[in-house]
C-alpha positions as CSV (number, residue, x, y, z in Angstrom):
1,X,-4.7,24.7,3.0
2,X,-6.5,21.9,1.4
3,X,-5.5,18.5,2.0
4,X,-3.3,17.1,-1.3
5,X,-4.9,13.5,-0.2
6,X,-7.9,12.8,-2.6
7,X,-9.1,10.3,-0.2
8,X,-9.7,12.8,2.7
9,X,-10.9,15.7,-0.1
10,X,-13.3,13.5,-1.6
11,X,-14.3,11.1,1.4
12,X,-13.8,7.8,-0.3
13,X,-14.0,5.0,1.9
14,X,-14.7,0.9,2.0
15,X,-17.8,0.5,4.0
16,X,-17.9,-3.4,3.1
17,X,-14.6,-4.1,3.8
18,X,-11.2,-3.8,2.1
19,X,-9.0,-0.7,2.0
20,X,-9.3,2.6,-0.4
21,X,-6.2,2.4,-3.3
22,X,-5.5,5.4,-5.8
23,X,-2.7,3.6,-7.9
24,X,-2.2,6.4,-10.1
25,X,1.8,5.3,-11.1
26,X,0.5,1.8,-11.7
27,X,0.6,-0.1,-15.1
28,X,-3.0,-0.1,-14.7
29,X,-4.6,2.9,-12.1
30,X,-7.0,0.5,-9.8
31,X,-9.5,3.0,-8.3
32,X,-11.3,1.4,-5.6
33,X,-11.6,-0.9,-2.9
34,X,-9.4,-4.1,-2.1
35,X,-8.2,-6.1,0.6
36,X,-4.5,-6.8,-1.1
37,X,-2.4,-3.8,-2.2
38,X,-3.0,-3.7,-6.0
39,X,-0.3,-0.9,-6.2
40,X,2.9,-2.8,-4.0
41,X,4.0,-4.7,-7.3
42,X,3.3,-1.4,-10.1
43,X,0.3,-3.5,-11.3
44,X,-2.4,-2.0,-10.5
45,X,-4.2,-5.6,-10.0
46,X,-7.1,-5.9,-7.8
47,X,-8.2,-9.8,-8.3
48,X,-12.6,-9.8,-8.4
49,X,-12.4,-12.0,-5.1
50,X,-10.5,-8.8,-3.4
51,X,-12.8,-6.2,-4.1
52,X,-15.2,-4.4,-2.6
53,X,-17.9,-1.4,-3.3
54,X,-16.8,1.8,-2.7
55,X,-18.2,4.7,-0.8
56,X,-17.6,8.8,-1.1
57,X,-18.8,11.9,1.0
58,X,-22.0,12.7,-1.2
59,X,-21.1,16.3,-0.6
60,X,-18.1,15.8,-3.0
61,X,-20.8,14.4,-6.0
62,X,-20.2,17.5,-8.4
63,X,-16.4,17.2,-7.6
64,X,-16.1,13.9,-9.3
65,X,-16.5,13.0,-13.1
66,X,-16.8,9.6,-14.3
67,X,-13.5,7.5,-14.9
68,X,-13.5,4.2,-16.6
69,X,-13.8,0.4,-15.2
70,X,-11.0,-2.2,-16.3
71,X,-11.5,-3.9,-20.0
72,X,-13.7,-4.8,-21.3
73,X,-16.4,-2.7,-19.5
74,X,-14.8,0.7,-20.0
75,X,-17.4,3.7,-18.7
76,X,-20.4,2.0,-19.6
77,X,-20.7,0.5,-16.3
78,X,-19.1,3.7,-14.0
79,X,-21.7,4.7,-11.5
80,X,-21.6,7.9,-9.2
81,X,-24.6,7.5,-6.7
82,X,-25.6,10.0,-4.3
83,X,-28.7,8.9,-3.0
84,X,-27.6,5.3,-2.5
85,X,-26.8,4.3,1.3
86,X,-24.0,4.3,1.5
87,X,-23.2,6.6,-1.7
88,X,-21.6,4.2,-4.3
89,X,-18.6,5.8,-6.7
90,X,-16.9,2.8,-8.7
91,X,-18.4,0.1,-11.4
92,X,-20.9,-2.3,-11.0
93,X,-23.0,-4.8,-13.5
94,X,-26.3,-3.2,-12.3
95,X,-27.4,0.1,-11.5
96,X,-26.6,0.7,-7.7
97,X,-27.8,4.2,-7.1
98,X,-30.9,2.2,-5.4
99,X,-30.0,-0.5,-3.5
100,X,-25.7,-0.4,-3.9
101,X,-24.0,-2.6,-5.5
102,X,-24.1,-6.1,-4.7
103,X,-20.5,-7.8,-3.8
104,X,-20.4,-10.2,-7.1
105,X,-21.3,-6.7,-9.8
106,X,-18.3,-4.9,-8.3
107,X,-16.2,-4.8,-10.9
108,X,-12.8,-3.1,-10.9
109,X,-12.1,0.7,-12.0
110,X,-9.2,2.6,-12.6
111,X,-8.8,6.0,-13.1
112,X,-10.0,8.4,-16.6
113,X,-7.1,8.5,-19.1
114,X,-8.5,12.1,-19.5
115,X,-6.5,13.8,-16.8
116,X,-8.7,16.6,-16.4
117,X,-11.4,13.7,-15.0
118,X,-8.8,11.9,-13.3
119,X,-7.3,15.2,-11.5
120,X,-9.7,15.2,-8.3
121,X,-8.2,11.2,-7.8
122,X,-4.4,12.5,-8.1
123,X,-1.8,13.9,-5.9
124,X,0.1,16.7,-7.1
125,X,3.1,15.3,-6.9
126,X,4.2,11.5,-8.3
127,X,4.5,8.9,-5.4
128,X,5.4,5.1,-5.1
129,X,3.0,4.7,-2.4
130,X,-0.5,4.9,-2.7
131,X,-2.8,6.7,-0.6
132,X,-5.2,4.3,1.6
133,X,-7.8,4.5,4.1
134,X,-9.7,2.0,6.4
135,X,-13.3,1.7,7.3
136,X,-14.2,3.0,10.1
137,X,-16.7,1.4,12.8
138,X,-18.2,4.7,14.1
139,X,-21.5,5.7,12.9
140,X,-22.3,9.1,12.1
141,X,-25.4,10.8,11.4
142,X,-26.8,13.2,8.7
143,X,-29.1,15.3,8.1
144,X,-31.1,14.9,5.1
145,X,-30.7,17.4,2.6
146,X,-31.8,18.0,-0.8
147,X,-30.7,15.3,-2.9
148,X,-30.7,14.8,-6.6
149,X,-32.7,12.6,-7.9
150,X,-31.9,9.3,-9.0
151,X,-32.1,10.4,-13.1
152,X,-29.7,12.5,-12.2
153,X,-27.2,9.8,-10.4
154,X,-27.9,7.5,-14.0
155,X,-26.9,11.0,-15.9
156,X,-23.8,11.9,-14.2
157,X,-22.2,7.9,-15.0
158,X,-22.9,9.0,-18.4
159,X,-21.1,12.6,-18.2
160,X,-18.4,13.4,-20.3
């Protein structure tokens, strides 16, 4: 059976530091990285000095459609990076998909308001508590594969 935690299904992670939030009950549905619990007060608030780039298993790349950043940015400034080490999901000023996403560009997201692109993020069932995960200190390898190019990671910020 596959896991109903989008974290695990999708491999999203904080390799920079914070902890993974999915507030999808929250006034505002923080995607992303934080070190403070944007979802504890039904807010959905992740503060710019708490966040933190985000990470995904690149595997899950044609799993995941763009969602939006908080106003005023909206999906202009979504990226979905495959080739970027780490892989960067979440928005950013700059383009990331080369070198990530420098600490002062993250910017915060939050999930589509088109629930067909926001379904991979979701439980199926309403919860009060967020999913989260921690970074974890263990390095693992890979081996290389083929990889799309980086056209293709600018594209897919830009798919509807």
């Amino acid at each position: 059976m596959m896991s109903d935690n989008p974290i695990a299904k999708l491999g999203l992670s904080c390799p920079n530091g914070g902890r993974f939030y999915i507030c999808q009950d929250s006034d505002v549905r923080f995607l992303g990285c934080c070190d403070i619990d944007p979802c504890a007060d039904g807010s959905g608030d992740c503060p710019s000095s708490s966040l933190y780039g985000a990470s995904f298993n690149k595997d899950s790349y044609n799993n995941v459609d763009a969602q939006d950043c908080i106003s005023p940015y909206g999906s202009s400034t979504w990226w979905t990076c495959q080739n970027a080490k780490p892989p960067f999901i979440g928005c950013c000023l700059n383009n990331p998909c080369n070198d990530g996403c420098a600490e002062f560009d993250v910017l915060a997201a939050r999930l589509s308001d088109d629930s067909s692109k926001a379904a991979p993020f979701l439980t199926s069932s309403s919860s009060s508590s967020p999913y989260i995960t921690t970074t974890s200190s263990s390095a693992t390898s890979e081996t290389p594969t083929n990889v799309m190019s980086i056209n293709t990671d600018i594209n897919r910020r830009r798919r509807k």
